[in-house]
C-alpha positions in Angstrom: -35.7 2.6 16.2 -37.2 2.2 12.5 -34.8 0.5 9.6 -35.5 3.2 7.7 -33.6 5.4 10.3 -30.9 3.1 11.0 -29.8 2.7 7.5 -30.2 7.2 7.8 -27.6 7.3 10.8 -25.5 4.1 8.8 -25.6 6.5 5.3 -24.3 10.1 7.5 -21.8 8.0 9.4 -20.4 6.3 6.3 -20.0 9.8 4.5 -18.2 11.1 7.3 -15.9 8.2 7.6 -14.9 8.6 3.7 -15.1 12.6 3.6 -12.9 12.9 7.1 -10.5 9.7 6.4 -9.7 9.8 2.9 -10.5 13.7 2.8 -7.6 14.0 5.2 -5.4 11.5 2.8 -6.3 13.8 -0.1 -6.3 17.0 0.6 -4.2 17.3 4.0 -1.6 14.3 4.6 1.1 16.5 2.1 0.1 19.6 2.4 3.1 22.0 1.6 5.2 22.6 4.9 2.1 21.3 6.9 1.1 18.1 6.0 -0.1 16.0 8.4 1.3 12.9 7.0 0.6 9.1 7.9 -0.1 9.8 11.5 -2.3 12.9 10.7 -4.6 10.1 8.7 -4.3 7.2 10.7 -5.9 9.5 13.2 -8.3 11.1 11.3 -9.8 8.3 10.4 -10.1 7.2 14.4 -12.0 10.1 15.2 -14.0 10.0 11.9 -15.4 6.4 13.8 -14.9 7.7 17.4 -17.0 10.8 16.7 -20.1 9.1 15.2 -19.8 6.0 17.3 -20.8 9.2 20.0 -23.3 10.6 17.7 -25.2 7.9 16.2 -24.2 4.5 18.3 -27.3 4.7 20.2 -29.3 4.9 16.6 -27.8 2.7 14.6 -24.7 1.2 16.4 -22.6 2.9 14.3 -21.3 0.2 12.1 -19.7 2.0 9.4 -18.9 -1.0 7.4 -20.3 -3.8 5.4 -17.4 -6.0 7.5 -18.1 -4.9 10.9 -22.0 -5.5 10.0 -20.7 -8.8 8.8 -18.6 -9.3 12.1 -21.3 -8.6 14.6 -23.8 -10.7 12.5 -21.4 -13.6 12.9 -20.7 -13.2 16.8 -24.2 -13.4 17.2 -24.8 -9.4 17.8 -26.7 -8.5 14.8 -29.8 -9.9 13.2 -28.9 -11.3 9.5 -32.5 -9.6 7.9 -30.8 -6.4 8.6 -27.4 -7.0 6.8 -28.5 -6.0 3.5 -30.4 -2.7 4.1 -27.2 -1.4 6.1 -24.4 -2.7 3.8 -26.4 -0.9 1.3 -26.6 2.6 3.1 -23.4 2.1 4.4 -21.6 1.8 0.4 -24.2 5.1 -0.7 -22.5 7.0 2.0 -19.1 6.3 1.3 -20.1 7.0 -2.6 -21.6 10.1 -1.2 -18.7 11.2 0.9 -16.3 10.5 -2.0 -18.2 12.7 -4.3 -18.3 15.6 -2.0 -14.4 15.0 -2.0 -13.9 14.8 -5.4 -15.5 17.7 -6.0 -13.7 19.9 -3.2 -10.3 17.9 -4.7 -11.2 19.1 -8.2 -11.4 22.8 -7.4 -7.8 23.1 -7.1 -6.1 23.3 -10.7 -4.4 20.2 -12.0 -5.5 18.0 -9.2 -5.1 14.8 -10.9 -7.7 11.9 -9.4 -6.5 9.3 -11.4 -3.3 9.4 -9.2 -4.9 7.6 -6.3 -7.4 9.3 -4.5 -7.0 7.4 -1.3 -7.6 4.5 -3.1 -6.8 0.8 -2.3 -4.0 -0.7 -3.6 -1.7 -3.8 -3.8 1.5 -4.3 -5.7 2.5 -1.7 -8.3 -0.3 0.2 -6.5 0.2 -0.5 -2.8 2.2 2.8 -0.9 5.3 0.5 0.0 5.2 -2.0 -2.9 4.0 -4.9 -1.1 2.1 -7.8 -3.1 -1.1 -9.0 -3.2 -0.5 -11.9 -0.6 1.1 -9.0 1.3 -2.3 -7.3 0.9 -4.7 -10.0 1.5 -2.8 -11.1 4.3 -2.9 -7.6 6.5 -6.2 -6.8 5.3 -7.6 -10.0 6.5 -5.5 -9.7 10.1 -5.7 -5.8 10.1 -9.8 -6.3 9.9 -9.9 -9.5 12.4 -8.3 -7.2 15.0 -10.5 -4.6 14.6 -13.7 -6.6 15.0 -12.4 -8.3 18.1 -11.9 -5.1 19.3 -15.1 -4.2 18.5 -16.3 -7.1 19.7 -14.8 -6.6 23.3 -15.5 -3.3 23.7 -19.0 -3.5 23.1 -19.7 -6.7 25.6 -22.5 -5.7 28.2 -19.8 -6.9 30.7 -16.9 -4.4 29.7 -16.7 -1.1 31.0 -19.6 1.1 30.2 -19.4 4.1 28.2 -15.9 3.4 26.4 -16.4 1.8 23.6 -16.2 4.2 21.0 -12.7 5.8 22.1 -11.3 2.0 22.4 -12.6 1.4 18.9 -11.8 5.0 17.8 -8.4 4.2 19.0 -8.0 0.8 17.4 -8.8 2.2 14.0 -6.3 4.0 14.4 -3.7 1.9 15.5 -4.6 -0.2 12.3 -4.1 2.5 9.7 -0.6 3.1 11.2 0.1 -0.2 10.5 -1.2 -0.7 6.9 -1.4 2.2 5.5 1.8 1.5 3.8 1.0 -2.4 2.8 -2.8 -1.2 1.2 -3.5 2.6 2.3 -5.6 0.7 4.7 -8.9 -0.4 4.0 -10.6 -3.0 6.6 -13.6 -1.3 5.0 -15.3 -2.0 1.6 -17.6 0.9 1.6 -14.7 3.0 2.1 -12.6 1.4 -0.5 -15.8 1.3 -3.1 -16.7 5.0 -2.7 -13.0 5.9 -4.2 -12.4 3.7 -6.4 -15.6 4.6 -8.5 -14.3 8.2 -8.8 -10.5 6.8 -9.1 -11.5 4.3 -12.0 -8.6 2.3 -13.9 -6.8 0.2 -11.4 -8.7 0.6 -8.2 -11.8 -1.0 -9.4 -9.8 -4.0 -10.8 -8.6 -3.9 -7.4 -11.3 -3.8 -5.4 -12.7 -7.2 -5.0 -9.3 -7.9 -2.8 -10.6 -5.1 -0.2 -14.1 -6.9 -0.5 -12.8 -10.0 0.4 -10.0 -9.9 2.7 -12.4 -7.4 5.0 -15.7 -9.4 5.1 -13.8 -13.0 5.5 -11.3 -11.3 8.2 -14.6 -10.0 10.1 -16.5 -13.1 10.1 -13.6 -14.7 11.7 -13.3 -12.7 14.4 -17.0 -13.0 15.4 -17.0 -16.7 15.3 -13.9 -16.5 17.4 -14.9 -13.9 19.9 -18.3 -15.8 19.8 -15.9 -18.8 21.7 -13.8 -16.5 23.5 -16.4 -14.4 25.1 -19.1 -17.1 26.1 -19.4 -17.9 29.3 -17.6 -21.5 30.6 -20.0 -24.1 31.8 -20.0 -25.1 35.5 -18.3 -28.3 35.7 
């Protein structure tokens, strides 16, 4: 399969990570009397991964993510000439699926975007209040525990055919977690695309959910690197 293709499949995926996640965050998760609330977006944003891991694994892998590009290129899974073409389609999408949001958002009168906008946050802008060790700290584990799930469930020796719902799942399980410490990002394309249209404190912001992803996914492919290799005949 062509780069040029790849980065395609990397640039639809990433849209519809940001336009079903944070969509569902902004224009769903309060909804009056129906609102799906925190579990309606953890979930959404599960499927958003589960979804296109189906559609577009075979194509481009389905990464999604500057840190799980990151991840796999430190576990050995992905070649490091190819980390800069996809980080880049991967943030373009997420711009592009935020500005399709923004503009559905928008068309209902006084929607206010400078609220939050499914942006990332720590302290006086994290859901629960938490700090910005708080933040760091969850993002880093919340983003190592994804990648090693990644990690696993793509192995040529785990079951065939399963990855995406594990990983689908695991994102999930992750948002439910954080999404009161940051409003869960693990993903700095995600957390980019928002905060451009947000503005103010979200940019500011941003480099933590730069950071704390990409060092939290490195780790886990250096570990699962060790875990996952096979032990030496004594």
């Amino acid at each position: 399969m062509s780069l040029t293709k790849k980065m395609g499949a990397e640039f639809i995926g990433t849209f519809w990570l940001v336009l079903g996640g944070c969509g569902s965050a902004v224009l769903a998760a309060a909804f009056p009397d129906v609102g799906i609330g925190l579990l309606g977006v953890s979930l959404a944003f599960g499927l958003t991964v589960l979804t296109m891991a189906f559609a577009i694994g075979h194509i481009s892998g389905c990464h999604l993510n500057p840190a799980v590009s990151l991840g796999l290129w430190s576990g050995g899974r992905f070649s490091a000439s190819e980390l800069g073409p996809y980080i880049a389609a991967q943030v373009v999408g997420g711009v592009a699926g935020a500005a399709v949001l923004y503009v559905v958002a928008t068309g209902q009168a006084g929607f206010d975007v400078t609220a939050g906008f499914a942006s990332n946050g720590y302290a006086e802008h994290s859901p629960g209040g938490y700090s910005l060790i708080a933040a760091l700290v969850t993002e880093i584990v919340m983003t190592f525990m994804f990648l090693m799930i990644i990690l696993g469930a793509t192995d040529k020796r785990a079951p065939q055919g399963f990855a995406p719902i594990a990983i689908g799942l695991g994102l999930t399980l992750v948002h439910l977690i954080s999404i009161p410490v940051t409003n869960t990002s693990v993903n700095p394309a995600r957390s980019t695309g928002v905060a451009l249209f947000q503005g103010d404190w979200a940019i500011s912001q941003l480099w933590l959910f730069w950071l704390a992803p990409i060092l939290g996914a490195i780790i886990a492919g250096a570990v699962y690197r060790w875990l996952g290799s096979e032990d030496k005949a004594e």
